[in-house]
C-alpha positions, -999 to +999 in steps of 0.1 A: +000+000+000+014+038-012+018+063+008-012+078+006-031+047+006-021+048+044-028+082+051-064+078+037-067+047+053-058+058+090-075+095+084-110+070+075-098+054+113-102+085+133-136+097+119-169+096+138-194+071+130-222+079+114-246+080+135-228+110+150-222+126+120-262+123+111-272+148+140-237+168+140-259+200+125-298+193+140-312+221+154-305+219+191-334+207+215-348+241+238-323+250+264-316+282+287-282+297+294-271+278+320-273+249+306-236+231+299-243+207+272-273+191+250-275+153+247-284+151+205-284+118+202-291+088+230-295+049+219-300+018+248-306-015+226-312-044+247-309-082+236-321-105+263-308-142+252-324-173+254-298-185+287-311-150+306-275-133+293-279-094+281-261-079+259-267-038+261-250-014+236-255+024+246-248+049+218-247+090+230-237+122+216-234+154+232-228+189+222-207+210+246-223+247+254-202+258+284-169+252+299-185+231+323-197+207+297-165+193+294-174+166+318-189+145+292-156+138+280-145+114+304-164+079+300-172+059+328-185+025+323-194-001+354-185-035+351-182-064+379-179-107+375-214-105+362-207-075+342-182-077+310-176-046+287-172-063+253-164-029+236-155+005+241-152+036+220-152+073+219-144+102+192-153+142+184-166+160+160-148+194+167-160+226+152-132+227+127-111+202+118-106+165+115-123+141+140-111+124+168-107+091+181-105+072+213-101+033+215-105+008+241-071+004+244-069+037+256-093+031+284-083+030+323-096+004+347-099+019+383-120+006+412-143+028+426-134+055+448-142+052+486-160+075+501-175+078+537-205+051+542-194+032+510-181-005+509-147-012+525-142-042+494-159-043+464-156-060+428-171-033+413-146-014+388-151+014+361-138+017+327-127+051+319-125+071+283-115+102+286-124+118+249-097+146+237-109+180+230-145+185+249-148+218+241-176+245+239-185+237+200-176+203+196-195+173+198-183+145+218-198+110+213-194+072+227-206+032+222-200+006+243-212-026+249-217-049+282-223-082+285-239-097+321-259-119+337-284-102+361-298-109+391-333-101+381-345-100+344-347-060+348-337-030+330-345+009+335-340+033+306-333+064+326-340+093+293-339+123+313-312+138+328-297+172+338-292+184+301-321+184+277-325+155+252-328+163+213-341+126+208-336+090+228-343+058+219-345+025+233-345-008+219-359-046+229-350-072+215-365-109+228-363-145+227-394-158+209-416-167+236-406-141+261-428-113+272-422-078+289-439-058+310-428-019+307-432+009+339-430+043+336-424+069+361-426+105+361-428+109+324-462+105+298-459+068+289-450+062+254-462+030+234-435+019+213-430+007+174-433-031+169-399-041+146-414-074+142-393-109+155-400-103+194-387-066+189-398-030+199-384+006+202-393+035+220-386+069+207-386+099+226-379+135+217-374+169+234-367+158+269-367+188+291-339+190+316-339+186+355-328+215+368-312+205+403-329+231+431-320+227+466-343+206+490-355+188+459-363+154+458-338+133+447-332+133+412-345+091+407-376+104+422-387+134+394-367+125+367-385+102+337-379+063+332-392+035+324-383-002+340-387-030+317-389-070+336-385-099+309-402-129+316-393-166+304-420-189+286-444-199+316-442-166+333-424-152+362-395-168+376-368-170+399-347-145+387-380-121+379-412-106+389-444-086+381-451-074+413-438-064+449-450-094+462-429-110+439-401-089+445-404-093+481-404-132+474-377-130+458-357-113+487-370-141+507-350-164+488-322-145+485-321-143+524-330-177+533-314-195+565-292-160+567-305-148+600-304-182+620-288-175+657-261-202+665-246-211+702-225-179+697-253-155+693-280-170+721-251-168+744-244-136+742-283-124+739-281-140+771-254-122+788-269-087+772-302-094+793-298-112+816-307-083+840-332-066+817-370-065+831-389-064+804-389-076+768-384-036+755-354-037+781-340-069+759-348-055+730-328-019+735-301-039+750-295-058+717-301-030+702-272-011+717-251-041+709-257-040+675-251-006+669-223+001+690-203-034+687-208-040+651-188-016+629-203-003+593-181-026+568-196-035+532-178-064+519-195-064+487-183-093+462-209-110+436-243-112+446-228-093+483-245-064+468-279-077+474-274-110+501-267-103+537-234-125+551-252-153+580-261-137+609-228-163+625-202-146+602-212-108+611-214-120+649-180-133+650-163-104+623-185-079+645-187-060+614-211-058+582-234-029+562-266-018+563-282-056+557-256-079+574-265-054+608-302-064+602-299-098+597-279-100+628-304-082+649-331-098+637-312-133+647-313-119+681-342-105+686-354-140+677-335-157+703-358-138+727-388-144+708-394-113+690-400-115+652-388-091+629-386-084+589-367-071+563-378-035+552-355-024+523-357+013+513-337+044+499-320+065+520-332+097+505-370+103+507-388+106+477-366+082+456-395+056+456-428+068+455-466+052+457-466+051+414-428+034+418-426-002+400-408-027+416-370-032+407-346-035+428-320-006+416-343+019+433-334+009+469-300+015+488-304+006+525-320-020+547-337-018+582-358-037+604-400-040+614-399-057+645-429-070+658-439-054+695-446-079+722-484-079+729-485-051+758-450-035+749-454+005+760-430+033+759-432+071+752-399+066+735-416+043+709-432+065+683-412+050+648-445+029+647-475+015+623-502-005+631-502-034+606-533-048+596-516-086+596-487-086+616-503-061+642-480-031+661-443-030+644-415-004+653-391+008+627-356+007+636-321+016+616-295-005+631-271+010+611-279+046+627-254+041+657-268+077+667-307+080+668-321+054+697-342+027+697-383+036+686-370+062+670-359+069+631-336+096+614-360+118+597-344+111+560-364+078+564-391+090+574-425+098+556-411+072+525-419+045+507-403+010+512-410-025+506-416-050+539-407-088+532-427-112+548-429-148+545-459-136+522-435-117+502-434-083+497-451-048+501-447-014+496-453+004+530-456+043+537-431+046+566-448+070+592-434+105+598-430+106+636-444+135+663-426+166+657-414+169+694-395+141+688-367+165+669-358+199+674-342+225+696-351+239+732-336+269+739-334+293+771-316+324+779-312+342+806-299+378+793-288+411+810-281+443+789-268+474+801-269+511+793-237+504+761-258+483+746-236+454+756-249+420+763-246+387+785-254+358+797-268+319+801-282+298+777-295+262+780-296+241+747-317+208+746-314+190+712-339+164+701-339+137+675-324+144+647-310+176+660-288+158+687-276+132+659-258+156+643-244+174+667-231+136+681-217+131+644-202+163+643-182+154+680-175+123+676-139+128+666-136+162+684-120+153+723-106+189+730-133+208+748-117+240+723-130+222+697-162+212+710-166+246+717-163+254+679-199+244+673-217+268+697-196+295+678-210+286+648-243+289+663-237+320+675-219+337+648-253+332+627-269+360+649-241+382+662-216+401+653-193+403+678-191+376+712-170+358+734-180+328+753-168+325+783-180+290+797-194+262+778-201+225+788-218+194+770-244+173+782-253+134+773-224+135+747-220+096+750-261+088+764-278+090+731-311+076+749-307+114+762-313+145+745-279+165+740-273+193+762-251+229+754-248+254+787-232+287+780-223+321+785-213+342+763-208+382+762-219+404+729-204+438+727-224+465+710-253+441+707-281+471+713-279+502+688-280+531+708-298+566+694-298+591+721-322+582+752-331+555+728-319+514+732-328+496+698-327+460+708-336+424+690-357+399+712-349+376+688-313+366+701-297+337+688-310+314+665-325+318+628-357+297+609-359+316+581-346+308+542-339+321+515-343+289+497-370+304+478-353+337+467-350+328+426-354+341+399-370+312+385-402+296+398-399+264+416-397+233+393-398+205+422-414+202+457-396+210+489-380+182+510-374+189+547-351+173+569-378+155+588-404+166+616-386+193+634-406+218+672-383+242+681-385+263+708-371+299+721-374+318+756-350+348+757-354+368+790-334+403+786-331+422+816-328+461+810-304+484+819-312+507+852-335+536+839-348+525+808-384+512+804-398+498+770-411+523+745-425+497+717-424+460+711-429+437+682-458+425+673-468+388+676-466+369+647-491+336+641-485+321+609-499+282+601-496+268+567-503+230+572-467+223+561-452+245+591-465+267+619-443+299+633-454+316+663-435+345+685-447+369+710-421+395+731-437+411+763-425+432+787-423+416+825-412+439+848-380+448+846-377+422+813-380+420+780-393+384+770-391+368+741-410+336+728-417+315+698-423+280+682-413+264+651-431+237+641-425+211+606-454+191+601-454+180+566-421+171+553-428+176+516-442+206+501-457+210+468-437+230+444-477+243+437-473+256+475-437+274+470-452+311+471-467+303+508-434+286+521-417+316+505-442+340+522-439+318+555-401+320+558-405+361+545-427+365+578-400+343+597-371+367+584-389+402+592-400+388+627-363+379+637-349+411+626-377+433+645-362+455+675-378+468+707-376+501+717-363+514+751-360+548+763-346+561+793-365+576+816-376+574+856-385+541+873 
């Protein structure tokens, strides 16, 4: 071959395919000016074979907008023992110029990064690409093909994303015989084309973008799929379902014999209550075992990702994740003669909802239902539903080392999840708990004198959710300096200049107790002064209000809260000799049925006091509701920055 029989020959190498080329100059799908890049082109085909293998080949091309586009030129493809990339590719279309080209064997192999609360060991790798000139202008595109044998005969075609979609498409292709069953979710469902040989193919176009906004629900909550199950000749299987019954059967199976209690285990139930009383008392003592003794390790090899280790091996190891801590509780628990089931859920509310189908990718965490004892009572047991088989159960997070038994982190809370029983499966509405169970008490005793300067106690009680953080935040922290840190913070929201000049914690290590802050502190120059006038704030320390809802654009999504949250302030400011109070603030009673805000400041003798209550009831709120929650925390804000007036004049 001449000369330039080679140069044509590897110049034909480098170009795009064309596919890419075919939409390199489309009119671009609507977009604003924030958005980084437009996905012109997206193509899933799925070939389910006869021995339950799938093959997947995923086809995308993306034009870049904005600097920050130029993330879709690095690649990243999964892959595992059940999971084989068969074929990797990438290239660019720049704006001028010749193509380029990226092969496999310029790929990467790299596990996947650990981060905080991930697995410990895990045979999950990634395949990276990263494709040469991602620039604004230039289209970047890939293929790549996987081969794997699932655990369930699933798939999800997740079409919208964070960048708007010019057109998408997905493809089936199934043994004769077979049979699907297509859910969608969040998105108008779309019939699709019949190709003819046990084949079909969806075609979207015009996706609209999800435009992340804070307190949103998480993005597999809002944003459009559709989850496709394949089913073998006959019907449902082993390795598939149609339902959550059949989903939760499924788990049954996958967890059989795993939470049986040998010699080990009963011994050491019996040594953690032997002195309890009741059967709660057994049941918090194990559950203090659990949490405490058993450290968060996911060892996560094969099917790892999805079967809890024996009960035995996380007993003797004394460590496991999220479903191995389960399993082993709910061994023990059974020792004493309490039953218990599997609920498995996502740790961010709002990722499965009541329209959800049921496959298995949309859950990421495991607790337990444990069945209460016939006549089991406790204030402190309020994580509770009354099941209309199984009777009174109490949710409980083993993995949560910090939020005590009856009780459940707020993130959980309010959510969808699916409870296995020996019936199979269900999907449950986890109950939002009693607002008092989480928030913030807090008293001060105040005195303020003729400068404007101001000092001294306070008294923090934190709740719930409110003292688990605070726990988190100390856990590593053993110098009361540092400790110390965290009241600054709190103060530091509200005033300008202070010094504290004595702090001590409460029921750091008694997480069965709320957490307790005393202080004092001194704020120079907190009072403005005008002449015989003292401007002062009630409103002290502390601050409810947001400006969450302060956009320009209207809100897209509802708003998530934390969980249930009562708060509660009493500020007692005693004035300085002579002066007597002019004006006060008015009350404020505001009650949406989402959150209530109430304050009143009175004068008491020789006192200025200062009260209010902050109250979530309704941890999501309708994005058709934002103007109300914007006006309720507008109210909030103009409340905490009102002053009283004192003048100075003769007792």
């Amino acid at each position: 071959m001449g000369l330039m029989a080679l140069a044509t020959a590897a110049a034909a190498s480098t170009e795009a395919p064309p596919w890419m080329h075919a939409v390199a100059n489309v009119p671009l799908p609507a977009h604003d000016e924030k958005t980084d890049a437009v996905l012109l082109y997206s193509e899933k085909t799925v070939t389910v074979r006869p021995n339950r293998e799938i093959d997947i080949t995923v086809r995308e091309a993306y034009k870049i907008l904005r600097p920050s586009g130029r993330e879709h030129g690095l690649l990243a493809v999964d892959f595992n023992p059940r999971r084989r990339i068969t074929g990797v590719h990438g290239w660019c279309i720049p704006a001028s110029g010749r193509d380029y080209e990226v092969k496999e064997r310029d790929a990467a192999e790299v596990s996947l990064p650990k981060i905080e609360g991930s697995e410990l060991i895990s045979d999950v790798k990634a395949k990276l690409l990263q494709i040469p000139a991602a620039d604004p202008g230039n289209i970047i595109g890939y293929e790549y093909r996987t081969e794997e044998q699932p655990l369930v005969l699933q798939d999800v075609w997740r079409f919208q994303q964070e960048n708007p979609v010019r057109e998408s498409r997905y493809t089936l292709q199934l043994p004769s015989g077979w049979e699907y069953k297509a859910a969608w979710l969040n998105y108008p469902e779309a019939h699709p084309t019949e190709a003819g040989g046990n084949q079909w193919q969806w075609t979207l176009g015009d996706v609209k973008a999800i435009r992340p906004e804070e307190q949103m629900p998480p993005a597999v909550g809002v944003a459009g799929l559709m989850m496709v199950s394949f089913f073998p000749p006959g019907g449902a299987g082993s390795d598939s379902f149609a339902d959550w019954r059949g989903m939760g059967a499924w788990y049954q199976r996958l967890t059989k014999d795993r939470r049986d209690a040998d010699p080990q285990i009963k011994a050491q139930v019996a040594a953690l209550t032997a002195s309890a009383a009741t059967p709660l008392d057994k049941m918090k003592a194990i559950a203090r075992f659990v949490q405490d003794q058993v450290r968060y390790v996911a060892i996560e090899l094969g099917i790892g990702g999805w079967q809890p280790h024996p009960a035995s091996e996380v007993f003797a190891h004394r460590y496991g994740d999220c479903k191995d801590k389960a399993t082993l509780m709910a061994a023990m628990l059974s020792v004493i003669g309490v039953d218990s089931y599997y609920v498995v859920i996502n740790s961010e509310r709002g990722s499965i909802t009541p329209d959800s189908p049921p496959y298995i990718y949309g859950f990421d965490h495991v607790i337990l239902a444990i069945k209460l004892p016939e006549g089991t009572a406790g204030s402190a047991l309020v994580a509770t539903m009354q099941h209309p088989k199984l009777g009174r159960i109490l949710f409980f997070d083993p993995t949560d080392e910090l939020t005590p038994f009856g009780q459940l982190h707020g993130r959980l809370q309010d959510s969808y999840a699916m409870l296995v029983t020996p019936d199979g499966g269900e999907l449950i509405e986890v109950p939002e708990l009693p607002g008092a169970t989480t928030g913030i008490n807090r008293k001060a005793d105040l005195t303020l004198d003729a400068s404007g300067n101001l000092k001294g106690d306070v008294t923090e009680i934190r709740r719930g959710d409110r003292a688990a953080s605070e726990r988190w935040a100390l856990r590593t922290m053993t110098k009361d300096s540092d400790r110390i840190k965290l009241i600054e913070t709190v103060l530091a929201d509200s005033l300008p200049n202070f010094q504290i000049t004595k702090a001590t914690l409460l029921n750091f290590t008694l997480t069965d107790l709320p957490l307790g802050f005393n202080y004092s502190f001194e704020a120079a120059n907190y009072a403005r002064t005008a002449g015989q006038l003292l401007l002062v704030r009630p409103r002290v320390i502390g601050s409810k209000s947001s400006a969450l809802l302060e956009t320009k654009e209207p809100r897209q999504f509802p708003v998530e809260f934390d969980g249930p949250e009562h708060d509660v302030d009493t500020f007692e400011i005693t004035l300085p000799p002579g002066y007597l109070v002019e004006d006060l603030p008015p009350p404020v009673d505001v009650d949406y049925s989402f959150a209530s805000y109430h304050s009143k400041t009175e004068a008491v003798g020789s006192t200025i006091r200062y009260g209010r209550t902050f109250d979530v009831k309704e941890l999501t709120v309708p994005a058709a509701r934002s103007e109300e929650l914007k006006k309720f925390y507008r109210i909030i804000a103009s409340d905490e920055r009102n002053t009283a007036v004192l003048r100075l004049g003769s007792q």
